[in-house]
PQR file with spaces between the fields and no chain letter, atoms N, CA, C, O and H, PARSE charges and radii, in Angstrom:
ATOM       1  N    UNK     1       0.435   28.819  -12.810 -0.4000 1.5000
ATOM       2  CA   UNK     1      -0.897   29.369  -12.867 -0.0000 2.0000
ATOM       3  C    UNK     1      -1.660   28.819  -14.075  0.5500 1.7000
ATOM       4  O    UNK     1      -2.860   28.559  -13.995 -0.5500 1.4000
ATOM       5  N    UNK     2      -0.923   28.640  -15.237 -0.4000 1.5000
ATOM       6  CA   UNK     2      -1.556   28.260  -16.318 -0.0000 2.0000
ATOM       7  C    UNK     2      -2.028   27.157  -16.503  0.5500 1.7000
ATOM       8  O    UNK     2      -2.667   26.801  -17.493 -0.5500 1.4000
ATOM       9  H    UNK     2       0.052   28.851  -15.302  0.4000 1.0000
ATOM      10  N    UNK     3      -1.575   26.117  -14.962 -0.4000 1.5000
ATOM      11  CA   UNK     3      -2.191   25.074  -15.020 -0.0000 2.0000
ATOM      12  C    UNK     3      -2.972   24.229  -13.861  0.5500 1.7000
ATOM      13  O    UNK     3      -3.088   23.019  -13.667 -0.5500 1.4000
ATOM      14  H    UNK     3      -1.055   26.406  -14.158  0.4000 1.0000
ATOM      15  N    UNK     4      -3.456   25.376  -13.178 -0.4000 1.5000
ATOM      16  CA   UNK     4      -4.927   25.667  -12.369 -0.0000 2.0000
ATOM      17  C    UNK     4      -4.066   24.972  -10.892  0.5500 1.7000
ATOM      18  O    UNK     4      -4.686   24.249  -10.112 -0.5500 1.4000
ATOM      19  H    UNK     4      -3.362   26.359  -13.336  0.4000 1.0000
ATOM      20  N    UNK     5      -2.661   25.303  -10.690 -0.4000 1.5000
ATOM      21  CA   UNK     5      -2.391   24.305   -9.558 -0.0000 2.0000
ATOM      22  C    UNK     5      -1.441   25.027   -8.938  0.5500 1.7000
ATOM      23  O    UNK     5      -0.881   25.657   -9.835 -0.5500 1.4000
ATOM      24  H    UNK     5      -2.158   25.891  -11.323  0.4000 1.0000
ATOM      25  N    UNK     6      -0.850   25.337   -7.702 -0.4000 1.5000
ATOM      26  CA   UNK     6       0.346   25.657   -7.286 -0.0000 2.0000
ATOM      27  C    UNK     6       1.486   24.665   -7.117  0.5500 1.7000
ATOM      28  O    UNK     6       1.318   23.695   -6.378 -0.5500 1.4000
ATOM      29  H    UNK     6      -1.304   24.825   -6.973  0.4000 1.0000
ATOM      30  N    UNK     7       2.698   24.860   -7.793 -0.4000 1.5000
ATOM      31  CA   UNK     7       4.097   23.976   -7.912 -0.0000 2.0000
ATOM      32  C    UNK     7       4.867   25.574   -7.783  0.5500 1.7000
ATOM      33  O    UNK     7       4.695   26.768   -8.027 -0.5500 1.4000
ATOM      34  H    UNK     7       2.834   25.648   -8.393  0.4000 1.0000
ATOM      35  N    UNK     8       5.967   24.445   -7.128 -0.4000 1.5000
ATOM      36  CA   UNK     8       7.773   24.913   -7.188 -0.0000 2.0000
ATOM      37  C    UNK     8       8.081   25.348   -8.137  0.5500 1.7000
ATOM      38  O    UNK     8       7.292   25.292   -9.079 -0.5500 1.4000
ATOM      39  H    UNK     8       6.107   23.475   -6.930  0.4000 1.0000
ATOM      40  N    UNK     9       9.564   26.067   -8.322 -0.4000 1.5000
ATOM      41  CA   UNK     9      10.648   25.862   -9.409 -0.0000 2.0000
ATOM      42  C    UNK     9      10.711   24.623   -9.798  0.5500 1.7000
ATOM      43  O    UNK     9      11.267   24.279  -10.841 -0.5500 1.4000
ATOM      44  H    UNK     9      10.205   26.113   -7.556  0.4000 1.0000
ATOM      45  N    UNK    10      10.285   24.033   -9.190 -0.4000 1.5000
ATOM      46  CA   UNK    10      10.758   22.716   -9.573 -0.0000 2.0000
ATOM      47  C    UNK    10       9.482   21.439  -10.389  0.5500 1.7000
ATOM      48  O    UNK    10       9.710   20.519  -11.174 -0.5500 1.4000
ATOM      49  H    UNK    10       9.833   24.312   -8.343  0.4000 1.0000
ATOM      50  N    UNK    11       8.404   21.830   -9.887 -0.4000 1.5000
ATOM      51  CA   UNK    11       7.276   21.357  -10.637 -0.0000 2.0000
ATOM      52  C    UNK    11       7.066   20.785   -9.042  0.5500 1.7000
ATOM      53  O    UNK    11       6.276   19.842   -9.089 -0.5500 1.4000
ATOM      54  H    UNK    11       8.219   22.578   -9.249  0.4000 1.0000
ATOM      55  N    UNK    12       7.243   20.889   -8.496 -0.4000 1.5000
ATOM      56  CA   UNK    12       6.668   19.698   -7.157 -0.0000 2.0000
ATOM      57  C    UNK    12       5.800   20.587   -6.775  0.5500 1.7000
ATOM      58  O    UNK    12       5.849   21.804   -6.952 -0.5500 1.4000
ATOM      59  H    UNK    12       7.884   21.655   -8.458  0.4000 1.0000
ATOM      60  N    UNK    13       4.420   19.510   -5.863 -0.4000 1.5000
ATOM      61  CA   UNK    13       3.125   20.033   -5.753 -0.0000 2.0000
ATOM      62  C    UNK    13       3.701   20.954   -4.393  0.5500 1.7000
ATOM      63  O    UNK    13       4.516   20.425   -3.637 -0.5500 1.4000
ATOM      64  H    UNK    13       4.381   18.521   -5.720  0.4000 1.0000
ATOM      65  N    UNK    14       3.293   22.143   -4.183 -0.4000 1.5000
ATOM      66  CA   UNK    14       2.996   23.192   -3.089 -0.0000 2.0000
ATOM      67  C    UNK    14       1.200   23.421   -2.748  0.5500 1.7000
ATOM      68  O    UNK    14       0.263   23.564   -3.533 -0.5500 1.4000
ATOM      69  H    UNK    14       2.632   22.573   -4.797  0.4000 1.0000
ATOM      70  N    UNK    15       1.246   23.377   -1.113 -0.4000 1.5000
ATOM      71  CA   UNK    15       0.158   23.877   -0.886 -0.0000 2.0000
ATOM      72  C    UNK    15       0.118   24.890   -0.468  0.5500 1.7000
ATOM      73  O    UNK    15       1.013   25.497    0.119 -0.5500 1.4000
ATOM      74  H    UNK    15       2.008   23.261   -0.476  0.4000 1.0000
ATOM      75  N    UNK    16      -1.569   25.421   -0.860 -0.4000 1.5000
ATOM      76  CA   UNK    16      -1.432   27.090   -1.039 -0.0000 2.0000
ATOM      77  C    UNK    16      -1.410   27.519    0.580  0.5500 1.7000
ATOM      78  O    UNK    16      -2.462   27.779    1.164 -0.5500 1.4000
ATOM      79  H    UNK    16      -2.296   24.928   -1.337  0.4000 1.0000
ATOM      80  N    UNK    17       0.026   27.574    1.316 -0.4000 1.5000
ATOM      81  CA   UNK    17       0.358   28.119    2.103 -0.0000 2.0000
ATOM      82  C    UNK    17       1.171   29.370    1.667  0.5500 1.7000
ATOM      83  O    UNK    17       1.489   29.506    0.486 -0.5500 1.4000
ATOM      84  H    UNK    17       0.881   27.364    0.842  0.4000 1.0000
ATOM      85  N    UNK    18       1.611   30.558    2.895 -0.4000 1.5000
ATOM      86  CA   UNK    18       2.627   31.086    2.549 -0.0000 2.0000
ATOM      87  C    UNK    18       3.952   30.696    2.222  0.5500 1.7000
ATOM      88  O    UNK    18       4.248   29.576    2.636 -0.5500 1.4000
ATOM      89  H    UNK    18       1.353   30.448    3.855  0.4000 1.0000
ATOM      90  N    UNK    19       4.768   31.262    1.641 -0.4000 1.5000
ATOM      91  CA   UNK    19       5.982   30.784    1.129 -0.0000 2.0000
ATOM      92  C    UNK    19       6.701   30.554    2.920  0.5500 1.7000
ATOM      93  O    UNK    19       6.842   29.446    3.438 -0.5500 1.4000
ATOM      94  H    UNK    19       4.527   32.172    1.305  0.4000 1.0000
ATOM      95  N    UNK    20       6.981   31.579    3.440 -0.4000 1.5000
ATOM      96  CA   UNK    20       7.532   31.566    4.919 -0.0000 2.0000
ATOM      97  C    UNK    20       6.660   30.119    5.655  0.5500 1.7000
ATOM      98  O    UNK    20       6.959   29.671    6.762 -0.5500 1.4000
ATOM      99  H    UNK    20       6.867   32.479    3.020  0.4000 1.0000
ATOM     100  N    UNK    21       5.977   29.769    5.107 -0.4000 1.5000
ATOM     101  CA   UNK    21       5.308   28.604    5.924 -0.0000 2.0000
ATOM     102  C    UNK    21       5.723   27.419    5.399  0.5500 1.7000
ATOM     103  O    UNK    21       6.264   26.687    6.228 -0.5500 1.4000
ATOM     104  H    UNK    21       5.734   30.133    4.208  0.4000 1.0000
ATOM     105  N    UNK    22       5.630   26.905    4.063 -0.4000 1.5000
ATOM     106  CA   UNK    22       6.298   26.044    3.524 -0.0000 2.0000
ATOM     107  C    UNK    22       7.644   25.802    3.670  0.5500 1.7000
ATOM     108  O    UNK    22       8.155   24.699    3.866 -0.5500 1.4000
ATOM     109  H    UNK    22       5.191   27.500    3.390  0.4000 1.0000
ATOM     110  N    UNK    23       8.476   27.367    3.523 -0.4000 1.5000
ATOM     111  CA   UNK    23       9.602   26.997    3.997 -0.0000 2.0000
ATOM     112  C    UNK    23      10.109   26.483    5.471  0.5500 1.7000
ATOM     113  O    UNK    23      11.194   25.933    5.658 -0.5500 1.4000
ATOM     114  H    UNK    23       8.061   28.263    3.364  0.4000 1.0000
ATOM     115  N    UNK    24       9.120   26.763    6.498 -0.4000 1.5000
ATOM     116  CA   UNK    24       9.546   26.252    7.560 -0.0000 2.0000
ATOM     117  C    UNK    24       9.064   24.615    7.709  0.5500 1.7000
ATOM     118  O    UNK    24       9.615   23.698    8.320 -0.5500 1.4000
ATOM     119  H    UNK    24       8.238   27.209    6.347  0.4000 1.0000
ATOM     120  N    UNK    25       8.123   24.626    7.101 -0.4000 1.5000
ATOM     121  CA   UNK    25       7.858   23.103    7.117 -0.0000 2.0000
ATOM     122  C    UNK    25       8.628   22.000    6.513  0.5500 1.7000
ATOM     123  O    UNK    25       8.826   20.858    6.930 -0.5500 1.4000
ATOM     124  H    UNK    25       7.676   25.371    6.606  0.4000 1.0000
ATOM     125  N    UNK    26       8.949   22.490    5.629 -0.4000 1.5000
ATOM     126  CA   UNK    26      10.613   21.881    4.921 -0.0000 2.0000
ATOM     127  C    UNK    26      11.519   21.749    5.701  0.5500 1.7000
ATOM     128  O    UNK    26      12.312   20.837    5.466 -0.5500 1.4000
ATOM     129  H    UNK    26       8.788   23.417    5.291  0.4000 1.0000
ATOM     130  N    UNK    27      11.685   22.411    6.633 -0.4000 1.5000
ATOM     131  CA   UNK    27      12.947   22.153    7.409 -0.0000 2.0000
ATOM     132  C    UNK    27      12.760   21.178    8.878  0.5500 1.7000
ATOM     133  O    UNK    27      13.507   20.980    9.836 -0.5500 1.4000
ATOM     134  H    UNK    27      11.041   23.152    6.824  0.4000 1.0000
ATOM     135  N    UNK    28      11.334   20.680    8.509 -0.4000 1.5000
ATOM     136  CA   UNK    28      10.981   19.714    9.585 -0.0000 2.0000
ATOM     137  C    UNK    28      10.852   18.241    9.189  0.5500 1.7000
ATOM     138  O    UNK    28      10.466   18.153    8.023 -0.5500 1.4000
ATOM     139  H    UNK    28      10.728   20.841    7.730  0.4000 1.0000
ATOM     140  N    UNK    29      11.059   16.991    9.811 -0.4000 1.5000
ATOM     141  CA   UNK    29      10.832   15.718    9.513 -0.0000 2.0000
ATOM     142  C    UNK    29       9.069   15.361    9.825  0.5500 1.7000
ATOM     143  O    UNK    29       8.462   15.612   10.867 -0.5500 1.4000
ATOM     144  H    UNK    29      11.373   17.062   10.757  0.4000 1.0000
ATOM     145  N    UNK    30       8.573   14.772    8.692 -0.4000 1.5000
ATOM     146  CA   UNK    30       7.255   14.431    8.724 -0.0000 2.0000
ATOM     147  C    UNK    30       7.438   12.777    8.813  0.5500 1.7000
ATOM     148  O    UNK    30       6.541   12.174    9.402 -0.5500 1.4000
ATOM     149  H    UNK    30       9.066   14.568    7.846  0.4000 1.0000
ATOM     150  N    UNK    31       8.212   12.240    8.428 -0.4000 1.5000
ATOM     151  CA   UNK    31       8.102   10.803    8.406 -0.0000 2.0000
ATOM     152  C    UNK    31       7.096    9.853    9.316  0.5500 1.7000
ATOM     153  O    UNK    31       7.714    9.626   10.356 -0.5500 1.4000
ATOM     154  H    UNK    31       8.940   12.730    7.949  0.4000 1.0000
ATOM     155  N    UNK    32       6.295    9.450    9.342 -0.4000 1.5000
ATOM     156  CA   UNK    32       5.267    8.950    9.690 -0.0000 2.0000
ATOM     157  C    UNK    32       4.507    9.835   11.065  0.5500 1.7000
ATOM     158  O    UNK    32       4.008    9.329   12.070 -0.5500 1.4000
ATOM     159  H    UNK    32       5.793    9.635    8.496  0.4000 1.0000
ATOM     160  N    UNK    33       4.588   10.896   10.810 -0.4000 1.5000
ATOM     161  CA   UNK    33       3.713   11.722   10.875 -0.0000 2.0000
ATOM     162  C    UNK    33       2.598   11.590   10.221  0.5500 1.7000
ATOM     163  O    UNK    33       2.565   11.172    9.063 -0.5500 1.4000
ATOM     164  H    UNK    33       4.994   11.306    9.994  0.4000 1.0000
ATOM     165  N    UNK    34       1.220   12.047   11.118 -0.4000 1.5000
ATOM     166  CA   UNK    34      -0.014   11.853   10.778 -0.0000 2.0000
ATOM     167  C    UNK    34      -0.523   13.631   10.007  0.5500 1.7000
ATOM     168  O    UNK    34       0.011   14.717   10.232 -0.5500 1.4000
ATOM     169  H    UNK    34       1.247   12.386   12.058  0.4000 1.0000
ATOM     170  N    UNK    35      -1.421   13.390    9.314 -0.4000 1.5000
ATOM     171  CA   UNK    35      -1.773   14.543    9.124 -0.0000 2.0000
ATOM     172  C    UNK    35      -3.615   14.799    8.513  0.5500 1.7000
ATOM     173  O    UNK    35      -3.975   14.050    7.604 -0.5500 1.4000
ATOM     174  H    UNK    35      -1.854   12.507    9.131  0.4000 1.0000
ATOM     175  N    UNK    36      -4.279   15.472    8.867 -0.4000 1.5000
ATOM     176  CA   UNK    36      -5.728   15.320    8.637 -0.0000 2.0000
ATOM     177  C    UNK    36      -5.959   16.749    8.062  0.5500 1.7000
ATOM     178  O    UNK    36      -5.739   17.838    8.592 -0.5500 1.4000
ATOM     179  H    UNK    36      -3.987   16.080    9.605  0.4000 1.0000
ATOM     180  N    UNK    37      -6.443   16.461    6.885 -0.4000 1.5000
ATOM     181  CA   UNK    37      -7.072   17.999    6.394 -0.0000 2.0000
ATOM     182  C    UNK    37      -8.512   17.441    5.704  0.5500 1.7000
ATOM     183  O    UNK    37      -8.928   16.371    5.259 -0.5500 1.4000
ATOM     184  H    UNK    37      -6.622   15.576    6.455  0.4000 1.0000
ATOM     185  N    UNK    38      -9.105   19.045    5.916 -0.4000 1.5000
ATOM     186  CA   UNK    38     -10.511   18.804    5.163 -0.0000 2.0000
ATOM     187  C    UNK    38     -10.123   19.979    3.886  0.5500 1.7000
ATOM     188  O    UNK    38      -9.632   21.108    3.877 -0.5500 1.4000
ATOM     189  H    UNK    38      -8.768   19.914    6.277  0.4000 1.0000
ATOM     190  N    UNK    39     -10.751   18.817    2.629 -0.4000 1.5000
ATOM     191  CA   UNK    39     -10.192   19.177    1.175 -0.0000 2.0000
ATOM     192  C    UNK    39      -8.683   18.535    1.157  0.5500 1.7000
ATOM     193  O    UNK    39      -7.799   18.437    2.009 -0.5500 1.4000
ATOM     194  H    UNK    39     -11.149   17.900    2.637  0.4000 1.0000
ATOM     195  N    UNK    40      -8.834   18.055   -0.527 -0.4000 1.5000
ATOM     196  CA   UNK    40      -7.653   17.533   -0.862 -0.0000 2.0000
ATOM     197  C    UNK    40      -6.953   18.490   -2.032  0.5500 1.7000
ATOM     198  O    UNK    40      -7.598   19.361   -2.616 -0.5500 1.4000
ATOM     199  H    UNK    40      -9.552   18.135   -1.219  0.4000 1.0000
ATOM     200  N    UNK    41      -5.473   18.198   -2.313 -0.4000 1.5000
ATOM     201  CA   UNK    41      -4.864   18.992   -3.497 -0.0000 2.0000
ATOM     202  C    UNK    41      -3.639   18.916   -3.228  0.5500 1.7000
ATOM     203  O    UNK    41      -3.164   18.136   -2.403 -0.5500 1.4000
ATOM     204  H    UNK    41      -4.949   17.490   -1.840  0.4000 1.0000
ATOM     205  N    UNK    42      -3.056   19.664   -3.852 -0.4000 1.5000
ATOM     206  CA   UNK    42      -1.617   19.944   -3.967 -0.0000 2.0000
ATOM     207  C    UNK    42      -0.996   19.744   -2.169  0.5500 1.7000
ATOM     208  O    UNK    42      -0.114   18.984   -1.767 -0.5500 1.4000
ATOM     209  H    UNK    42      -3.442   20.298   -4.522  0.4000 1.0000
ATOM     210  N    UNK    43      -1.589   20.437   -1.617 -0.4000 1.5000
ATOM     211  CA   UNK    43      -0.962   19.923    0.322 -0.0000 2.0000
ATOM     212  C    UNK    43      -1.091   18.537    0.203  0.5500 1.7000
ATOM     213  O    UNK    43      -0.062   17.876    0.344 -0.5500 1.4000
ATOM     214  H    UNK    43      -2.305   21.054   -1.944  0.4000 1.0000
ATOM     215  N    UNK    44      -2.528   17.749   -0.112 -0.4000 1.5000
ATOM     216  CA   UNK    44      -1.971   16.151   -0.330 -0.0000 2.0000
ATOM     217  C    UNK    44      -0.420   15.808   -0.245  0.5500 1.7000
ATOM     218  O    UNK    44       0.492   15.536    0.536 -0.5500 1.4000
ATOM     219  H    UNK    44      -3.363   18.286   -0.227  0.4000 1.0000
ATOM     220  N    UNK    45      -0.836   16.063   -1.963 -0.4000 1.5000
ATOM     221  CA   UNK    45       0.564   15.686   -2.215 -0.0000 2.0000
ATOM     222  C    UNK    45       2.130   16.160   -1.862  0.5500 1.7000
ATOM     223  O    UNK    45       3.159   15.636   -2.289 -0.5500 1.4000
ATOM     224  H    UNK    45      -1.576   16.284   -2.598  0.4000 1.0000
ATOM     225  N    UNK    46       2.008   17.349   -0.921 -0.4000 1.5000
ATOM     226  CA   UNK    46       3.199   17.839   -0.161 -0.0000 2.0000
ATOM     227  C    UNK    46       3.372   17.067    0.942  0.5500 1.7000
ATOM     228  O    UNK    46       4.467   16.621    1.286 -0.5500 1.4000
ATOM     229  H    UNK    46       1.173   17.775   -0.574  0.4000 1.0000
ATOM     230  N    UNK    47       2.087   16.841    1.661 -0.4000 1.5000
ATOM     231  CA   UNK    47       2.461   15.862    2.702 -0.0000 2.0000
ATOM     232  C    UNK    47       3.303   14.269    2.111  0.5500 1.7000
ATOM     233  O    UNK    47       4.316   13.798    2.629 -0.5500 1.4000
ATOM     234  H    UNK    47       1.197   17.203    1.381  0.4000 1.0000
ATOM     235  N    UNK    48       2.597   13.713    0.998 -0.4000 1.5000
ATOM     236  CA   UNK    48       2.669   12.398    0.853 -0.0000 2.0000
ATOM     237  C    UNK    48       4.647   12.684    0.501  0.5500 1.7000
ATOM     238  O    UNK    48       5.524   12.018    1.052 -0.5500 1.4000
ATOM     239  H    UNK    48       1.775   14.096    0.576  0.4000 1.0000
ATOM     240  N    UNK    49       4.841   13.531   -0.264 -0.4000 1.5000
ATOM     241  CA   UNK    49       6.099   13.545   -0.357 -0.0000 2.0000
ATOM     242  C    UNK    49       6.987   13.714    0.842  0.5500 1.7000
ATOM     243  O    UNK    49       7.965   12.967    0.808 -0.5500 1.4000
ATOM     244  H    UNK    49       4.129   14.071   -0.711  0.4000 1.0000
ATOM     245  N    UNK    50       6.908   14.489    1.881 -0.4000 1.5000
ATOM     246  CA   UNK    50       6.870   14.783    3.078 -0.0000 2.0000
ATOM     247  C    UNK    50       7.186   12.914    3.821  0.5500 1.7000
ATOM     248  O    UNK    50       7.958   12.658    4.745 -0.5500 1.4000
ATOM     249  H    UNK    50       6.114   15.096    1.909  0.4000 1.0000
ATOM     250  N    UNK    51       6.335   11.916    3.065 -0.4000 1.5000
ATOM     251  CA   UNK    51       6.266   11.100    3.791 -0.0000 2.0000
ATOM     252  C    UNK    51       5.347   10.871    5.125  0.5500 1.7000
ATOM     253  O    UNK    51       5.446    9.836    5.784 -0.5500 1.4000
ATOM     254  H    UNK    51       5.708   12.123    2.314  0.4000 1.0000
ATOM     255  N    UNK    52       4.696   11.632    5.370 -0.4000 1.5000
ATOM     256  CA   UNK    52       3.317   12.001    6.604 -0.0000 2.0000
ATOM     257  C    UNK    52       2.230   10.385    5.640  0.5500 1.7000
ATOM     258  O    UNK    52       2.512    9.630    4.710 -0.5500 1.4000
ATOM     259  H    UNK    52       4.615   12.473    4.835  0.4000 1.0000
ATOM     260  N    UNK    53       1.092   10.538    6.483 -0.4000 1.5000
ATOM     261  CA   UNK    53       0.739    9.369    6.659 -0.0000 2.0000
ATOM     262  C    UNK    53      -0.836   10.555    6.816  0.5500 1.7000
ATOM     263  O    UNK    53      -1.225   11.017    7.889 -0.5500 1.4000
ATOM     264  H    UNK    53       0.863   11.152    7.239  0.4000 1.0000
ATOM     265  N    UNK    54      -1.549   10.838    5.333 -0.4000 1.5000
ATOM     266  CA   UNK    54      -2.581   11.358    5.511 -0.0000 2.0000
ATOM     267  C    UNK    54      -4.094   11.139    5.271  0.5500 1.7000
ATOM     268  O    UNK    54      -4.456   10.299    4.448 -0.5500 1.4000
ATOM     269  H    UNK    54      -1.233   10.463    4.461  0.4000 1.0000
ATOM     270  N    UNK    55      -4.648   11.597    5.707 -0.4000 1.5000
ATOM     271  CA   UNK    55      -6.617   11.340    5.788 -0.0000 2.0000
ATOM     272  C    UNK    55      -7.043   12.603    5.194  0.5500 1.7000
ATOM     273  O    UNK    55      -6.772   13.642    5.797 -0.5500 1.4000
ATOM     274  H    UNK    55      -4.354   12.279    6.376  0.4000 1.0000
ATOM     275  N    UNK    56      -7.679   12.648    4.080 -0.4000 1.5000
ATOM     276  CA   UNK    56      -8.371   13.931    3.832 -0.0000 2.0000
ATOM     277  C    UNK    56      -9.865   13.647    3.713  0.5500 1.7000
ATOM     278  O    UNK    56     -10.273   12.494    3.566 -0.5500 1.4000
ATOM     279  H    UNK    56      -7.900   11.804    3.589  0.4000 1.0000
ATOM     280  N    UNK    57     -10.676   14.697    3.776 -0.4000 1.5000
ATOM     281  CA   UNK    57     -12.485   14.770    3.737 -0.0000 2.0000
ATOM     282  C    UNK    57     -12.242   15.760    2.958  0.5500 1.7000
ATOM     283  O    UNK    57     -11.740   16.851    3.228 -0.5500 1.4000
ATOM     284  H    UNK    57     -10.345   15.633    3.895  0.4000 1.0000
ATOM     285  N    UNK    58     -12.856   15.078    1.341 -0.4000 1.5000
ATOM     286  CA   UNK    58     -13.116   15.296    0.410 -0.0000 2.0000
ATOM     287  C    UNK    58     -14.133   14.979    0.061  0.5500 1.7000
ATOM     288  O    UNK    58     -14.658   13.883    0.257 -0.5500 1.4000
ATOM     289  H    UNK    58     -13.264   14.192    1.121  0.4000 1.0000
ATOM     290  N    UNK    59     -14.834   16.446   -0.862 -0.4000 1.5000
ATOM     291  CA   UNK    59     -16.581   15.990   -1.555 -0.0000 2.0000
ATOM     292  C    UNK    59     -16.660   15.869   -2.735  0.5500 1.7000
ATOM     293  O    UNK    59     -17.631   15.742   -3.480 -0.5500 1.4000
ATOM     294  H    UNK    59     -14.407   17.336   -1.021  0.4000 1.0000
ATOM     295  N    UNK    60     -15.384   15.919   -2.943 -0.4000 1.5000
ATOM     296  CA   UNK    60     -15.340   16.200   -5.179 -0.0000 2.0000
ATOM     297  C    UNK    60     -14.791   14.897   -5.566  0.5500 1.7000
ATOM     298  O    UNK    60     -13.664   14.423   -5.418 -0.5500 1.4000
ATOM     299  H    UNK    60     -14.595   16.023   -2.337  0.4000 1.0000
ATOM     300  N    UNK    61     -15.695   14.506   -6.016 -0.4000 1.5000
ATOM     301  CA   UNK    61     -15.332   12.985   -6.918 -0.0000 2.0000
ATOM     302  C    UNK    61     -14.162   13.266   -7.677  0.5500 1.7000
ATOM     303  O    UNK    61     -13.038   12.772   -7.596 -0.5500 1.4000
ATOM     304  H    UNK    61     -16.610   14.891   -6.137  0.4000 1.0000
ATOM     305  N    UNK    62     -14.707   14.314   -8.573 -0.4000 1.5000
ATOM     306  CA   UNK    62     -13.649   14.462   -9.825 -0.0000 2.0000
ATOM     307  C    UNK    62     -12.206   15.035   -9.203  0.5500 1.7000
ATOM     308  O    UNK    62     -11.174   14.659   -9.759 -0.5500 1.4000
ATOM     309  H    UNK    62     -15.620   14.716   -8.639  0.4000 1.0000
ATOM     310  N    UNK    63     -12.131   15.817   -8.215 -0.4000 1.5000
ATOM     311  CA   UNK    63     -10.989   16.122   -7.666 -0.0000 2.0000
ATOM     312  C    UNK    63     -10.102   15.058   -7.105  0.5500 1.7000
ATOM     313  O    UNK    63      -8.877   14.980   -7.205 -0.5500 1.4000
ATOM     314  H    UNK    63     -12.969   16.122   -7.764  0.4000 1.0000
ATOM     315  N    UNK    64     -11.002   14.182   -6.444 -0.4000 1.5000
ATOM     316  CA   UNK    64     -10.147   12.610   -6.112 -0.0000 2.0000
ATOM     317  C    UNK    64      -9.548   12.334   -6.922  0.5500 1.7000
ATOM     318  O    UNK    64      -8.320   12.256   -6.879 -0.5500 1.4000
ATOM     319  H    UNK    64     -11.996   14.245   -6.362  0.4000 1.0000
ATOM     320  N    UNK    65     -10.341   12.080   -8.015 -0.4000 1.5000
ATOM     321  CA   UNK    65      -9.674   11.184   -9.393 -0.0000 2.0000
ATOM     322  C    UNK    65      -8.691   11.677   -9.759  0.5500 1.7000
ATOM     323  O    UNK    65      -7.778   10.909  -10.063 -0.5500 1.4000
ATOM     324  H    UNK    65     -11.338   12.143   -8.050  0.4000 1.0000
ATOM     325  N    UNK    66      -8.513   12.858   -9.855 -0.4000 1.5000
ATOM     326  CA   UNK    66      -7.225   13.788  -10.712 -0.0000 2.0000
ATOM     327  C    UNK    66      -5.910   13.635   -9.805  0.5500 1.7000
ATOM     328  O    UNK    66      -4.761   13.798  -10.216 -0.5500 1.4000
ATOM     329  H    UNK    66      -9.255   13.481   -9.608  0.4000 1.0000
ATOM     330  N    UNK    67      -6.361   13.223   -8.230 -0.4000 1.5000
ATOM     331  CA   UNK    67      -5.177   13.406   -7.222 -0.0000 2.0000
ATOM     332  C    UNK    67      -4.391   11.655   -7.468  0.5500 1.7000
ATOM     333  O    UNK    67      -3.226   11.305   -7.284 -0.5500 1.4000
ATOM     334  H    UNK    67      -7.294   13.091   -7.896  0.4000 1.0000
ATOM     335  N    UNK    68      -5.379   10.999   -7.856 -0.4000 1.5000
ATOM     336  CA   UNK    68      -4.920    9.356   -7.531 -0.0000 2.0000
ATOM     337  C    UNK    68      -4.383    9.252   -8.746  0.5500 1.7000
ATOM     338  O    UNK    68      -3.857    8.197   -9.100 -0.5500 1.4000
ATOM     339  H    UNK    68      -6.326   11.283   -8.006  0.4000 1.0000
C-alpha cells in the first residue's frame, strides 16, 4: 500500500482482482495467449509474466512511462 501499487508476498505485480480470482488464474497456462484490457498497471504486468501476448488502451502518458 505504501507504495501506491498492488504486489504479492513476494513483490510480484498483482492485479486488482480478487484474491479467489488470481488464484484461479494462476493455475491456468497463458502462454501466448492474447489478452486486451482498457487501462494499464499492475494486470499488465501479471499478464506479461503470465507470458500472454497483451494490447492495452491507455490515456496516461505518465502511467505508460512508469510501466516501460
Amino acid at each position: 500500500m505504501k507504495k501506491y501499487c498492488c504486489i504479492d508476498k513476494q513483490g510480484k505485480a498483482i492485479p486488482w482482482y480478487t484474491y479467489p480470482a488470481i488464484e484461479y488464474l494462476n493455475s491456468l497456462e497463458f502462454k501466448n495467449r492474447k489478452v486486451f484490457e482498457f487501462g494499464s498497471g499492475n494486470s499488465t504486468l501479471f499478464w506479461l509474466a503470465k507470458n500472454a501476448q497483451v494490447t492495452s488502451v491507455e490515456n496516461n502518458k505518465i502511467w505508460v512511462e512508469k510501466l516501460i
